[in-house]
N, C-alpha and C positions, 0 to 999 in steps of 0.2 A: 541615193545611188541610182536609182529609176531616170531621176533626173540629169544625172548627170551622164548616163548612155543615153537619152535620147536628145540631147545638146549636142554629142558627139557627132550623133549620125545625122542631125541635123547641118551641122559645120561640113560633117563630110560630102553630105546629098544637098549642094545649096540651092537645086533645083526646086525641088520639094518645099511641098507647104512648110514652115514651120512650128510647129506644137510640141507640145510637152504636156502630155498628158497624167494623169494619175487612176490608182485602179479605185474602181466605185463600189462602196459598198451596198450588197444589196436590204433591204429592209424586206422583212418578211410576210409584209401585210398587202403588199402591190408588185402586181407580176409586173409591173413595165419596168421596175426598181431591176429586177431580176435582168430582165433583157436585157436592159442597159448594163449594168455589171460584165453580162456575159461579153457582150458587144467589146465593151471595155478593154477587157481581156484578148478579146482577138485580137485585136486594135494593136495591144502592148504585147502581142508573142514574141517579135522578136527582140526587145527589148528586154522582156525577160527570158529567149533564153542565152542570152550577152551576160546578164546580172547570173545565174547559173554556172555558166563558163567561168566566168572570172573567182565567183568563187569556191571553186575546183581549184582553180590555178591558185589559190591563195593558200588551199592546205592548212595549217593551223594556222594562220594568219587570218580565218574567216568572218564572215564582218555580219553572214545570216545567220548560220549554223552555231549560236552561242546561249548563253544564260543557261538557266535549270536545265533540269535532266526532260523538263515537260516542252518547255520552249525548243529546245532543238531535237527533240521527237518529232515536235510539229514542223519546223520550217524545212527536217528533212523529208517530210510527208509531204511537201507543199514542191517539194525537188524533185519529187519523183515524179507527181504531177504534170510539171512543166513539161519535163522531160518525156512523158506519157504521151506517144503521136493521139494515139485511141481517145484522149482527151479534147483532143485540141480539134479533132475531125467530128466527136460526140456533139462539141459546144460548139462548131458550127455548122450541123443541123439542127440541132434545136433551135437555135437562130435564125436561121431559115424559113422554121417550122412556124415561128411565130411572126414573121410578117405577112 
């Protein structure tokens, strides 16, 4: 899904470098892991929150918000998130912080 929003705006922005990025996991034993993730993440905001949008607009047709009662606990923890400016302005200061 990731992929296939930033193909879009890729096609649409043909200006623009084009990449397709994915979000990185960080490993817990190396802060650069960590920045990079975070990095990662700014990178894909608006990407994600396109992926967010759409699935809102899907309603029960949702394509995150599924499985166990644990699983979509989490991925709408992870929507609120997105959704969260205070997030997105926290993780890039600390980004910041650490170059």
């Amino acid at each position: 899904m990731l992929r296939d929003i930033q193909n879009a705006l890729n096609t649409a922005n043909p200006s623009q470098t084009r990449r397709v990025l994915s979000v990185i996991r960080a490993v817990l034993t190396c802060w650069t892991a960590h920045y990079l993730a975070f990095r990662r993440l700014l990178d894909l905001r608006i990407t994600l929150d396109i992926l967010v949008k759409q699935e809102r607009e899907r309603g029960n047709d949702a394509k995150i918000v599924t499985g166990d009662a644990a699983s979509r606990r989490k991925a709408k923890e992870m929507i609120e998130l997105i959704d969260d400016p205070l997030m997105w302005h926290t993780l890039a200061r600390y980004c910041q912080r650490l170059l």
